[in-house]
N, C-alpha and C positions, 0 to 999 in steps of 0.2 A: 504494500500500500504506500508507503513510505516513499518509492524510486518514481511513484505518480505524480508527488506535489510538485517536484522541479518544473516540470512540463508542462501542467497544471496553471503555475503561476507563469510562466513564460506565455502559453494562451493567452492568460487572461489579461499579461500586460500589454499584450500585443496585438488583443483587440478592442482596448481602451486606448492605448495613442491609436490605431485608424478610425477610432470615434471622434477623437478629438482633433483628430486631424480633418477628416468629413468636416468636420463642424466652423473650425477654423479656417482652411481652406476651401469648400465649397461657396459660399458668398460673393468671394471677388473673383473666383473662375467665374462663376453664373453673369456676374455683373459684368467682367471683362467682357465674355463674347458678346453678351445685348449688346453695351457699347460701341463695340467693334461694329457688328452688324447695324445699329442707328447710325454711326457716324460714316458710315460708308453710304450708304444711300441715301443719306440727310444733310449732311455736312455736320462741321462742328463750329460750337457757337453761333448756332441760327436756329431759329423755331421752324419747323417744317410744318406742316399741317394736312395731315393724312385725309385720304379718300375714308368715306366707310370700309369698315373692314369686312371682307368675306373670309371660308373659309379656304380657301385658295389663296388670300394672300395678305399675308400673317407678316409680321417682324417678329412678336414678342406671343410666347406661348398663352393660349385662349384670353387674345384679347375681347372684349364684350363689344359684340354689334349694334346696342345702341348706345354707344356712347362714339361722340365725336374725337378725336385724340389730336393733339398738337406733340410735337417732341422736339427738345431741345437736348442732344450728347454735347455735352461741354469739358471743358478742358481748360483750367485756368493757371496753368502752368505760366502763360504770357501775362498774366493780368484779372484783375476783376470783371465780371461780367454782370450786366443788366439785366435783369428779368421783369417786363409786363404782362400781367394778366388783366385783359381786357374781359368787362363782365359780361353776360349774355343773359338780355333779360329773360326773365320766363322760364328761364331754365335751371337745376342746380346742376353747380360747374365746379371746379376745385384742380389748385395747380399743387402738385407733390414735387419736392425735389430729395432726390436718392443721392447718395455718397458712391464708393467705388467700394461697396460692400453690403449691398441692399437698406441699408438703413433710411430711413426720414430722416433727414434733415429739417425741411420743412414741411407744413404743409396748412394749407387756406383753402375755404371755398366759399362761396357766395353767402350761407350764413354768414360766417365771420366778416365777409368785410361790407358789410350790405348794400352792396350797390355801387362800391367804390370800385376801382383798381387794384389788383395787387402788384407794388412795385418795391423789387427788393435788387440787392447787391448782392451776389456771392463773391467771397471771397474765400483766400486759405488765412491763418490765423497769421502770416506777417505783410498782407497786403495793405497797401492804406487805401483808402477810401473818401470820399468828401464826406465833411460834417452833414449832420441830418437826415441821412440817407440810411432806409433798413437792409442793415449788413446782415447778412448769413454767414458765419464762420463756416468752409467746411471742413472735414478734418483729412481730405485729400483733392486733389486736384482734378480729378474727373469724376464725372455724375451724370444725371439723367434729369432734365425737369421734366415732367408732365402736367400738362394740362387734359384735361379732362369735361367732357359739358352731355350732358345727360339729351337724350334726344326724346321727345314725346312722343313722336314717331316718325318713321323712316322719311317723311313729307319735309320736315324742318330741317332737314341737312343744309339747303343751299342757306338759307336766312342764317342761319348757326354758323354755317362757315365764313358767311363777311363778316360777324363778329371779331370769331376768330384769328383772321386775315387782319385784326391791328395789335395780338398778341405775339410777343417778339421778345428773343433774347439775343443780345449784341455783347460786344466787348464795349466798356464801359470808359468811355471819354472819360477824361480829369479835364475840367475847366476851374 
């Protein structure tokens, strides 16, 4: 019984580090490839603003058909970037922004800002910024914003999408 437990505990440590490893590594793989894949058919640091989604043609696994999507892959390696979320009446709508490991960073939607804009800075923790302006530290240089706007039905796409057509993330002038 005895010549079992070496073994035993060898197992058992070695498939707790590949849990922990799962765990700790699988996030930023998941997020690198989205990334990769948005920022190749989006660009980086610009707001793209997707067709409705079918099943046929997907970027991000089961995204939801009624909802309208905007996507920003950014990269603030150069600099701070500008994020507007322009509202859409009628509708709820909500912009997330993701770090380079699934995480929220942020996140607002039409509750929270009632009616208003949402206009925010991201940044990394040693970027400056102009005064007044809502900073988002984030705690890596690449991310993901989404915007997001709930469709009532399939009819409201085109209305929905000039809305969204003045929502937009830029690299962020210093004046």
């Amino acid at each position: 019984m005895t010549r079992w437990i070496g073994p035993a505990l060898l197992a058992l440590l070695a498939a707790a580090t590949g849990w922990y490893g799962t765990l700790a590594l699988a996030p930023e793989f998941i997020m690198g490839r989205a990334w990769d894949r948005l920022a190749e058919q989006a660009g980086v640091n610009r707001m793209t603003h997707t067709p409705l989604v079918t099943a046929e043609k997907q970027t991000i696994v089961r995204p939801s058909p009624d909802l309208a999507y905007s996507v920003c892959a950014f990269d603030l390696s150069k600099g701070p970037l500008e994020v507007h979320a322009q509202p859409v009446a009628g509708h709820y709508w909500s912009l997330t922004v993701f770090d380079s490991q699934t995480n929220v960073a942020f996140v607002e939607s039409d509750r929270d800002s009632k009616g208003q804009p949402v206009e925010i800075v991201l940044a990394t923790a040693g970027q400056a910024v102009p005064a007044g302006v809502r900073k988002v530290i984030m705690p890596s240089a690449k991310g993901v914003a989404l915007l997001r706007v709930l469709l009532n039905d399939a009819a409201d796409f085109e209305a929905v999408a000039q809305d969204r057509k003045q929502s937009y993330c830029r690299p962020l002038t210093q004046s």
